[in-house]
Rosetta silent file (secondary structure, phi, psi, omega in degrees, C-alpha in Angstrom):
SEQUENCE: XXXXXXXXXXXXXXXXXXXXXXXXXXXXXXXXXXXXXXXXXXXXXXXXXXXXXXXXXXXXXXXXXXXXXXXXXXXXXXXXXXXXXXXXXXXXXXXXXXXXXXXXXXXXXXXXXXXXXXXXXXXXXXXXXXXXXXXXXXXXXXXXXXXXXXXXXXXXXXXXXXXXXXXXXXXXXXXXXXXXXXXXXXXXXXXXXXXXXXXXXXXXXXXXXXXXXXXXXXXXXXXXXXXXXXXXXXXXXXXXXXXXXXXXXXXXXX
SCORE:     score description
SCORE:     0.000 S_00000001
   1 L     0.000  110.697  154.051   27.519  -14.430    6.641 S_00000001
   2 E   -73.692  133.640  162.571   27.382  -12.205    9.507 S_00000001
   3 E  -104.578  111.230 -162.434   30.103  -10.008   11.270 S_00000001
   4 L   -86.672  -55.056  171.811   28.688  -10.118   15.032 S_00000001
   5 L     3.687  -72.328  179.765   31.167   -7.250   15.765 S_00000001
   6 L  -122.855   -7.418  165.041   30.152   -4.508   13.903 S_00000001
   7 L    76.827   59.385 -172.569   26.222   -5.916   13.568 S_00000001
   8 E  -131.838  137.647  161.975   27.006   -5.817    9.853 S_00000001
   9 E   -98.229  143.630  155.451   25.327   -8.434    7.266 S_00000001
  10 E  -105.087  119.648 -176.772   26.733   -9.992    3.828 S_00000001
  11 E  -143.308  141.319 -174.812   23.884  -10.475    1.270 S_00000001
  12 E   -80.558  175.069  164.728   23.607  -11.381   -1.783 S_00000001
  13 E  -160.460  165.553 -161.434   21.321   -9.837   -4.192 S_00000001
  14 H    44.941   75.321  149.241   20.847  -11.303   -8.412 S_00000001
  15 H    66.459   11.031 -160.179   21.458  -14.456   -7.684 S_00000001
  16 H    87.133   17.007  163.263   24.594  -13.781   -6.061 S_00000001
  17 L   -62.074  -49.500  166.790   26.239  -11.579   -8.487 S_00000001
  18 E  -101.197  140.278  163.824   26.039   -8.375   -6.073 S_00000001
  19 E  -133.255  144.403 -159.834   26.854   -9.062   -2.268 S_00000001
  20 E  -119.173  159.065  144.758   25.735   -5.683    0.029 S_00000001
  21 E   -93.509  110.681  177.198   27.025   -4.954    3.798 S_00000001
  22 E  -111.962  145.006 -179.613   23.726   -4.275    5.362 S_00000001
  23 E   -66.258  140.409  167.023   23.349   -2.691    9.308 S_00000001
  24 L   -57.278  -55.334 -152.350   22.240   -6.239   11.145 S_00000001
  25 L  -122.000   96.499  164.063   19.770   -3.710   13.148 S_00000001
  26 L   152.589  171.245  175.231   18.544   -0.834   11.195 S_00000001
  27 L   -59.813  124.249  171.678   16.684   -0.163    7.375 S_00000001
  28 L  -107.744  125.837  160.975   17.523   -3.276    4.961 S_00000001
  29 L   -37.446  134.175 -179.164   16.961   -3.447    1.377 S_00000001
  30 L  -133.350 -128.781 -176.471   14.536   -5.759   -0.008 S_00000001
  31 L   -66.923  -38.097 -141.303   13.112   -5.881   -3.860 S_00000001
  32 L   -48.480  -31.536 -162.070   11.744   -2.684   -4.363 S_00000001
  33 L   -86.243  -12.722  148.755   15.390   -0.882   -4.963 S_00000001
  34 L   -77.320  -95.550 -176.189   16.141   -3.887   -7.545 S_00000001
  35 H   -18.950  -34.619 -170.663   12.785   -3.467   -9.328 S_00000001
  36 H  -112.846   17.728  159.295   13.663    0.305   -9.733 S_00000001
  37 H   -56.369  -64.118  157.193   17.285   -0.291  -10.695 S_00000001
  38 H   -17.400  -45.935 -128.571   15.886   -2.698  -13.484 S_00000001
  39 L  -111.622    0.412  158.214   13.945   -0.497  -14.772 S_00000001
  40 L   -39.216  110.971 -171.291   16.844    2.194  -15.704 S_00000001
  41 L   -87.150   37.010 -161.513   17.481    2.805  -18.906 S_00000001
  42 L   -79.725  170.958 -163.086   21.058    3.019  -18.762 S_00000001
  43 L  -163.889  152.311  178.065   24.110    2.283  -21.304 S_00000001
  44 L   -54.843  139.336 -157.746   27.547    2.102  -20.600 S_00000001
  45 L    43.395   56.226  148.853   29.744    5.616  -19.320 S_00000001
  46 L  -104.374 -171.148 -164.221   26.804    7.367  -18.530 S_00000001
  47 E  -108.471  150.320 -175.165   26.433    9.403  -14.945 S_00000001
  48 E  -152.044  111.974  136.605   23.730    8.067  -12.369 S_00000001
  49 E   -55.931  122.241  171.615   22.854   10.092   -9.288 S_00000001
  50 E  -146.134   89.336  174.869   20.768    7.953   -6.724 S_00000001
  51 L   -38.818  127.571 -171.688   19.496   10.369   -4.138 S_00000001
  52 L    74.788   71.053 -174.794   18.740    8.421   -0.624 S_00000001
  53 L  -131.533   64.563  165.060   21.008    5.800   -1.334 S_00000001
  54 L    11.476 -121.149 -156.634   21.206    3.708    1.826 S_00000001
  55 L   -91.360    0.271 -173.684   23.889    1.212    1.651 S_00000001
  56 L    99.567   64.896  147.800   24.083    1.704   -2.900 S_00000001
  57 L   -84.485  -57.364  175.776   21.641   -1.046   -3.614 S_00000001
  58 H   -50.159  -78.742 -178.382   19.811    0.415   -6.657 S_00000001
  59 H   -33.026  -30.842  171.519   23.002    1.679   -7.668 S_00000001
  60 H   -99.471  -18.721  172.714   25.210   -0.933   -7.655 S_00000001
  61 H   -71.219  -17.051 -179.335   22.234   -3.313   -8.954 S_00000001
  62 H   -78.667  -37.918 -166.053   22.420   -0.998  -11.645 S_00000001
  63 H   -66.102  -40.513 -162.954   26.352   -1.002  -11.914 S_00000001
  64 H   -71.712  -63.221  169.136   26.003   -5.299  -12.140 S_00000001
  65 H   -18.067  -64.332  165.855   23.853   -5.051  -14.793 S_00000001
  66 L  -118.739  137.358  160.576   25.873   -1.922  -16.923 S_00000001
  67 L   -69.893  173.428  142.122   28.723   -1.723  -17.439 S_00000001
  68 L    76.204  -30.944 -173.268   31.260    1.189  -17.436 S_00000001
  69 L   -65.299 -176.302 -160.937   28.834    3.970  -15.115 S_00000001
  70 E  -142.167   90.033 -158.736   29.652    6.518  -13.280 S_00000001
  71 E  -120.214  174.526 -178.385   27.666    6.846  -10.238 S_00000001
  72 E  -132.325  162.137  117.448   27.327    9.262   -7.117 S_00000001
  73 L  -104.830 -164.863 -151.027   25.025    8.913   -4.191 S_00000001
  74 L  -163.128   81.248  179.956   23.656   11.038   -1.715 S_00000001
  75 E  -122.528  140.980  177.886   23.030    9.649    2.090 S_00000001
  76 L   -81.842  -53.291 -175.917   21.843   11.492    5.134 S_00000001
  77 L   -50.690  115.294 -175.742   22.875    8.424    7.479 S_00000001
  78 H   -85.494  -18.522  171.573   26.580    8.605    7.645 S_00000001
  79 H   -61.409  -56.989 -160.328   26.800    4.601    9.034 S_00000001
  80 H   -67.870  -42.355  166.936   24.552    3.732    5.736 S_00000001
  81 H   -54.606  -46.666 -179.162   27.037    6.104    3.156 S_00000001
  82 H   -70.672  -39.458  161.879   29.923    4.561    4.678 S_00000001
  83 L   -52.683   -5.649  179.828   28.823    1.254    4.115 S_00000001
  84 H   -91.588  -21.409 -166.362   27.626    2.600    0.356 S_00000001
  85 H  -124.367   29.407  134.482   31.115    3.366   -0.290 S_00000001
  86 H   -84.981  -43.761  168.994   32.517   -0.118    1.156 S_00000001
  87 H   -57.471  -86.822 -169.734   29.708   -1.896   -1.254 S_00000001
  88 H   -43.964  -34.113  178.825   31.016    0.409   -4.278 S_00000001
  89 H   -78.997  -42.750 -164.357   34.898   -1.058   -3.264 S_00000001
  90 H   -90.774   -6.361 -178.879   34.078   -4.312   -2.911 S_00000001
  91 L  -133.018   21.441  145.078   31.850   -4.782   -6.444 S_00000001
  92 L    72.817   16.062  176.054   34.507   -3.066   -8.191 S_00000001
  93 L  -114.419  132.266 -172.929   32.474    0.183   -9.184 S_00000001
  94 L   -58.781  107.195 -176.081   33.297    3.796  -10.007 S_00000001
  95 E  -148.006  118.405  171.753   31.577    5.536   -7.265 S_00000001
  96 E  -115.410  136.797 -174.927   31.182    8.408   -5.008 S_00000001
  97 L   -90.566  175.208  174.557   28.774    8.507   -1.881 S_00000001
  98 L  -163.755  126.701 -168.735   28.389   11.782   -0.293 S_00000001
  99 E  -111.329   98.290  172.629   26.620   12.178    3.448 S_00000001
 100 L  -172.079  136.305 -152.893   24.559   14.880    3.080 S_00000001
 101 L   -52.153  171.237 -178.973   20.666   15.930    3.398 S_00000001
 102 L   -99.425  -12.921  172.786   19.037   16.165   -0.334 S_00000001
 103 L  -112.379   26.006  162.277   18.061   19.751    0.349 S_00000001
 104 L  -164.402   93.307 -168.467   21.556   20.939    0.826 S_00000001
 105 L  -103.009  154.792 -172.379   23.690   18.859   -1.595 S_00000001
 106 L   -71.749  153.811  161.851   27.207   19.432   -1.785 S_00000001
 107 H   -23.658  -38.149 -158.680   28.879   21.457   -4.374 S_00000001
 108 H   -81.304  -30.477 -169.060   30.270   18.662   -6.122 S_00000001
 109 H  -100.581  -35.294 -155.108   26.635   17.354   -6.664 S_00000001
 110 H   -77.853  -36.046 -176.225   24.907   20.480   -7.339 S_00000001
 111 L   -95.935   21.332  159.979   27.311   21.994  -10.054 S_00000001
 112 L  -154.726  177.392 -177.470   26.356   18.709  -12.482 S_00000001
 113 L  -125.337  162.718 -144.196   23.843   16.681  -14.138 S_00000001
 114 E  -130.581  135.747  149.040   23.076   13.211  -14.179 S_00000001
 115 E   -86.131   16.510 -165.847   21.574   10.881  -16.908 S_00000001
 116 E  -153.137  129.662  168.229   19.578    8.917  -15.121 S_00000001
 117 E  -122.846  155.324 -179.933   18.825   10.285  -11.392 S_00000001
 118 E  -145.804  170.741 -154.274   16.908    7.454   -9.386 S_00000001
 119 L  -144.536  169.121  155.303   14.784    7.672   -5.865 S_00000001
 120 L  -154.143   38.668 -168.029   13.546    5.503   -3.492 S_00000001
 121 L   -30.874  103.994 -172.021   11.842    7.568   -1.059 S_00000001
 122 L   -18.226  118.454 -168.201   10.451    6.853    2.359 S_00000001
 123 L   -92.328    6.575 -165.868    7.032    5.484    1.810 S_00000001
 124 L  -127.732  139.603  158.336    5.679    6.212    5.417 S_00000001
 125 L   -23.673  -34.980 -114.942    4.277    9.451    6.858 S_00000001
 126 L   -11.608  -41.412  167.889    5.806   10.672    9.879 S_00000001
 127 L   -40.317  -48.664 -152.432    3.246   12.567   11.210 S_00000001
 128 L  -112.917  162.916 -179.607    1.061    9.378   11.388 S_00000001
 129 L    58.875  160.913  167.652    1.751    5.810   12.985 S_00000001
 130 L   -74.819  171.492  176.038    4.735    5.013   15.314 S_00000001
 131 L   -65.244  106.682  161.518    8.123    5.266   15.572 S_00000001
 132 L   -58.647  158.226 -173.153   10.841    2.342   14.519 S_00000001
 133 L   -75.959  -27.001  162.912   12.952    1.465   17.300 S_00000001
 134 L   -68.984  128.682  151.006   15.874    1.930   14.854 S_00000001
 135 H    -4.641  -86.509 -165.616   17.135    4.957   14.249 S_00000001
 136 H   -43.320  -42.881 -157.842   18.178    3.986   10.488 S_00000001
 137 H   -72.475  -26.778 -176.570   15.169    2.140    9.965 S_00000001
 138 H   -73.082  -22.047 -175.894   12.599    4.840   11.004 S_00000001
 139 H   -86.759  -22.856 -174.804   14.360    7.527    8.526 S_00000001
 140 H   -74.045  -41.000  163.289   14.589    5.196    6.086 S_00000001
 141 H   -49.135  -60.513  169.071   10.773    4.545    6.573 S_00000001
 142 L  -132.525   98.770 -179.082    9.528    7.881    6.925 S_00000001
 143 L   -93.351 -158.437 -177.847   11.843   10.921    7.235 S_00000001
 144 L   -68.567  -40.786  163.913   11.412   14.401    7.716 S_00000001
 145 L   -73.430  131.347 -175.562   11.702   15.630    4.014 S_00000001
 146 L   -88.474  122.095 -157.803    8.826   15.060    2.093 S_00000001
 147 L   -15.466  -28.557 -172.602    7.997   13.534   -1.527 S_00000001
 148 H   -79.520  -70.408 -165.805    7.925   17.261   -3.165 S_00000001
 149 H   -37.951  -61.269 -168.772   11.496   17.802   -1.822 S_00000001
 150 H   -57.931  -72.229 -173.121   12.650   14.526   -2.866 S_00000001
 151 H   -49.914  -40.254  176.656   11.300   14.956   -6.435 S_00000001
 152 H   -35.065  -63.644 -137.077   12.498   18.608   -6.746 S_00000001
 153 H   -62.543  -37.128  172.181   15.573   17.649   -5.774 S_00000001
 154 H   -51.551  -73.639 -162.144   15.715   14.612   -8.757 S_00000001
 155 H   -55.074  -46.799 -166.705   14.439   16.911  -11.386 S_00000001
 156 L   -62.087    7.373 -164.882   17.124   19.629  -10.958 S_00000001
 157 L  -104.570  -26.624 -169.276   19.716   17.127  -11.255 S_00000001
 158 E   -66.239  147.406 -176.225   18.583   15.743  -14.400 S_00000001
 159 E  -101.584 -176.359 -173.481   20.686   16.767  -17.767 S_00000001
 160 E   -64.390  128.761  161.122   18.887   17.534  -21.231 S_00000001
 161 E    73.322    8.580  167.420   17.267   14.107  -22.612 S_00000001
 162 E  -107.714 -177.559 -140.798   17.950   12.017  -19.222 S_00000001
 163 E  -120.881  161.687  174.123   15.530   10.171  -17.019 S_00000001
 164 E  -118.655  124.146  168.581   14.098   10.845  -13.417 S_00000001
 165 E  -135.873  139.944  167.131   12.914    7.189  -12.098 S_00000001
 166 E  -107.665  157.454 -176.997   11.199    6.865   -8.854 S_00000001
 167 E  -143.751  132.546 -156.213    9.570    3.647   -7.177 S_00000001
 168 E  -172.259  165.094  171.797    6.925    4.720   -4.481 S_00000001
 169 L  -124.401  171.747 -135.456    3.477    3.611   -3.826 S_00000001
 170 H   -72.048  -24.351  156.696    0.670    4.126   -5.690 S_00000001
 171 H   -35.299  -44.722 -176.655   -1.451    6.452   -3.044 S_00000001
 172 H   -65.502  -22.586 -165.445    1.128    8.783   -4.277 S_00000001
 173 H   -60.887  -29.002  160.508    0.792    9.048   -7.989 S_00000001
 174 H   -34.816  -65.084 -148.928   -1.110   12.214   -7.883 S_00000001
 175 H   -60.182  -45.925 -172.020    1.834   13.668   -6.091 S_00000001
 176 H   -96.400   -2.932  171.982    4.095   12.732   -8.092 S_00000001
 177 H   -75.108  -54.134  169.897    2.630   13.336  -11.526 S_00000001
 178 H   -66.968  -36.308  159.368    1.757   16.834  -10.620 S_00000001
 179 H   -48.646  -56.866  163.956    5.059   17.542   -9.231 S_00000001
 180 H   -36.828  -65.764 -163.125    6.532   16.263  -12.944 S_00000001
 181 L   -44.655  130.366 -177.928    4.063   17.786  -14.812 S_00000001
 182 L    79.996  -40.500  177.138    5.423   20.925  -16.737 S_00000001
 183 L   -91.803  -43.384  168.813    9.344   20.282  -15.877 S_00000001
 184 L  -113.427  146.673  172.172    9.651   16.815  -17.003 S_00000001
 185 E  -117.192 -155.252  164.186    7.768   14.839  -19.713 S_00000001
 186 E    54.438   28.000  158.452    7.265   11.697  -21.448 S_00000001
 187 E   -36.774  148.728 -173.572    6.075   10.010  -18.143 S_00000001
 188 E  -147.931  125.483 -165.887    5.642    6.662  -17.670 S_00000001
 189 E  -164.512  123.508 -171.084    4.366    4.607  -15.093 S_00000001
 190 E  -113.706  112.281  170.882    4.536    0.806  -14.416 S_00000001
 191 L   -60.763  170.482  172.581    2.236   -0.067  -11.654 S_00000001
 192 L  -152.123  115.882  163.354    2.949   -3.410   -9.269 S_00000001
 193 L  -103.192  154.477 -175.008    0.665   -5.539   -7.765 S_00000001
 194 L   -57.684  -40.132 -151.323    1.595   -7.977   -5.285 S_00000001
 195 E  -159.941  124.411 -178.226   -0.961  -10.643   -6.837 S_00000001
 196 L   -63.305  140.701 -175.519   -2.944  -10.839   -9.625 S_00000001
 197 L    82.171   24.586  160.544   -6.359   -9.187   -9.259 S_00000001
 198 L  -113.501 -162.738 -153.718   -5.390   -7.267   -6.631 S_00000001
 199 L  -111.082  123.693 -168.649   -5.131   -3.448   -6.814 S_00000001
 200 L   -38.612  110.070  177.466   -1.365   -2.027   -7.682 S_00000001
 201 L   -69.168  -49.244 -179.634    0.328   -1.517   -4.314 S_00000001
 202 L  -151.109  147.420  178.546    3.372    0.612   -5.500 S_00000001
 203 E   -92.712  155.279  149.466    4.279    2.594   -8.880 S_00000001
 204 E  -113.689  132.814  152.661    7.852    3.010  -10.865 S_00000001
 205 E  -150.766  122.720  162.272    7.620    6.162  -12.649 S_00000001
 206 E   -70.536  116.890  177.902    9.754    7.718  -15.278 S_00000001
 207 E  -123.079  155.905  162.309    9.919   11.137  -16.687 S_00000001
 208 E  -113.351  145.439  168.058   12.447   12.490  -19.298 S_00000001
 209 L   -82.872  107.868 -149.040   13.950   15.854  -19.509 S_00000001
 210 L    89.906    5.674 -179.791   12.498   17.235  -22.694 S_00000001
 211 L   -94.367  137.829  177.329   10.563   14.605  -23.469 S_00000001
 212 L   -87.131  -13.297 -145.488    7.206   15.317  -25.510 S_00000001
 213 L   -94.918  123.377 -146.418    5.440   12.100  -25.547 S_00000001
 214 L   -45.899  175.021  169.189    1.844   11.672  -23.749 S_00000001
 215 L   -79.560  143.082 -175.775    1.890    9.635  -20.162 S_00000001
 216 E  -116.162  119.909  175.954    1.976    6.207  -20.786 S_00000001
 217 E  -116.832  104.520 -173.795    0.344    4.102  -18.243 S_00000001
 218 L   -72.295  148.105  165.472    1.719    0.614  -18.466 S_00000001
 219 L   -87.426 -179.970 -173.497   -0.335   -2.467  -16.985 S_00000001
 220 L   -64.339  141.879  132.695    0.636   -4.141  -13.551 S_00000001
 221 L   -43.231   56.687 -177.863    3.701   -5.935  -13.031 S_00000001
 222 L   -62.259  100.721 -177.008    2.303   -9.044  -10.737 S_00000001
 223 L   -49.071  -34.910 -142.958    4.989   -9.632   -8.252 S_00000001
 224 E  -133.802  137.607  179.486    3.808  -12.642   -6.440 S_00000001
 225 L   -80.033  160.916  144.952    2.589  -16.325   -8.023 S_00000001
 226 L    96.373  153.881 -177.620   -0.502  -17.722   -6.885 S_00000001
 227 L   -90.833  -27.243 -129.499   -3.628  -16.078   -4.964 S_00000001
 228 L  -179.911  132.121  175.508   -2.266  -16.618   -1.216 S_00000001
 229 L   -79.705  114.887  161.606    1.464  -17.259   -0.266 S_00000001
 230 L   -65.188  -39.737 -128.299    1.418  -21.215    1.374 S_00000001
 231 L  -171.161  153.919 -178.754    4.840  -21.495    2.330 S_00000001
 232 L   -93.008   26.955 -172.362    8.076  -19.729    3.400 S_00000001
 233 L   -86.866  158.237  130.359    9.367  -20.865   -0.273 S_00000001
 234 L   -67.348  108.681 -136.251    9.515  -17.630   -2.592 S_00000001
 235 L  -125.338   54.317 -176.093    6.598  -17.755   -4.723 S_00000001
 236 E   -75.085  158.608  165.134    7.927  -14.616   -7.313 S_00000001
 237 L   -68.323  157.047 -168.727    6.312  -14.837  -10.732 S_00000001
 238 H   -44.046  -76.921  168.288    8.564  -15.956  -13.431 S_00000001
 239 H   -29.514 -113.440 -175.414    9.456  -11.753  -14.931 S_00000001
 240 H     6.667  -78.496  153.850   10.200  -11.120  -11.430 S_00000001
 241 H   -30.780  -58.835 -166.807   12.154  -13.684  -10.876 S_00000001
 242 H   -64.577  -40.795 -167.373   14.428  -13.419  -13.744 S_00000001
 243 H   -77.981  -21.996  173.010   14.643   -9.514  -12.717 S_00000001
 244 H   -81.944  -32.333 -160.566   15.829  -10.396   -8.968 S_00000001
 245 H  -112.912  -40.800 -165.166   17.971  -13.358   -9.747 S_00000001
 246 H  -114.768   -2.689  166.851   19.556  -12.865  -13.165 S_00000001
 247 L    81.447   29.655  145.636   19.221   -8.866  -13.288 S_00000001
 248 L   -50.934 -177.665  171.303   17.025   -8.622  -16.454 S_00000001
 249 L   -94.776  136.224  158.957   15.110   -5.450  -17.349 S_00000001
 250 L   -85.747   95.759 -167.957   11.951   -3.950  -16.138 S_00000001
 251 L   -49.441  168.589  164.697   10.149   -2.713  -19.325 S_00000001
 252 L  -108.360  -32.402 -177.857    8.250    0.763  -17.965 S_00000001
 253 L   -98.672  176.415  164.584    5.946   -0.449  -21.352 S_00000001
 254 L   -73.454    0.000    0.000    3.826   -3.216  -22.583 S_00000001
């Protein structure tokens, strides 16, 4: 269902459990912000921070899923937060958005800690390649602040024994492992390949605050059935499936 009006979309997402108001024109959610919702380790009345949080997809995929949270976001786009805090009204979840950069967070955000903070960070350059014609869609592709910022911003937010989880892609893993390394532990990282036998396209990785335990490198997550897509059918692997349509869990282990 469209509203031709305001260039606003209604879409479902789990099988039609969550429905989102997405910009018509501008950056839309697709799996990856369910895949790192999934993969949250969250229990009922805890606090969830989700830094970048477009229109609340992760966040409210998280909310269908658990019960009972308590969540915040953080959006630069003031179109995409107000539509994050019409999605949080309309799915019935305790939520506050806040429209404001990640490297000057409001008071409100700054003076607590979260157990679970989660990211979904622009995966594109800016320096390199062109420009989307959308606004929304080019910051949501590649903004200005950069991967270090974004994690920085994630660890300090984190409380004693809660999780940092990012979903980014695997060119990156250096970045973000070294950035971790020494402030957060117990890393974890579940690769994704589009297709089996190919080479992991994008990581989720999880650190805890205070966690001791070596990095655990999980194997790929194969997204996609089949060697070669045939058809405009959806051809997810079964695990997949189940985590897009019924809102299962994404182990981070084997």
């Amino acid at each position: 269902m469209t509203d031709a009006d305001t260039g606003v979309t209604h879409d479902a997402f789990l099988g039609g459990r969550l429905t989102l108001r997405q910009p018509r024109q501008g950056y839309r959610a697709g799996v990856d912000p369910v895949l790192l919702a999934a993969s949250v380790p969250a229990t009922p009345g805890q606090r969830i921070l989700d830094v970048g949080c477009g229109v609340g997809t992760a966040m409210l995929c998280l909310h269908a899923r658990v019960p009972d949270l308590s969540l915040t976001g953080v959006e630069v786009q003031a179109d995409y937060a107000a539509l994050a805090r019409l999605n949080a009204a309309d799915n019935n979840a305790d939520a506050v958005v806040h429209t404001a950069d990640l490297t000057d967070l409001p008071d409100a955000v700054r003076q607590q800690t979260y157990d679970h903070v989660i990211m979904n960070p622009p995966y594109f350059d800016r320096g390199a390649g062109a420009a989307a014609a959308d606004p929304g869609r080019d910051l949501g592709r590649g903004g200005p602040v950069g991967l270090s910022a974004w994690l920085d911003c994630g660890i300090r937010r984190v409380r004693p024994k809660g999780t940092l989880t990012v979903i980014h892609p695997a060119g990156q893993l250096d970045l973000i492992l070294s950035t971790l390394f020494g402030r957060l532990g117990s890393m974890q990282v579940r690769p994704l390949s589009a297709r089996a036998g190919r080479a992991p396209n994008l990581v989720i990785v999880q650190a805890r605050h205070g966690g001791r335990a070596p990095l655990a490198l999980a194997a790929p997550l194969v997204l996609h059935a089949g060697a070669i897509h045939n058809d405009d059918r959806p051809d997810y692997t079964p695990q997949i499936a189940a985590i897009l349509r019924d809102g299962t869990k994404l182990p981070m282990q084997d």
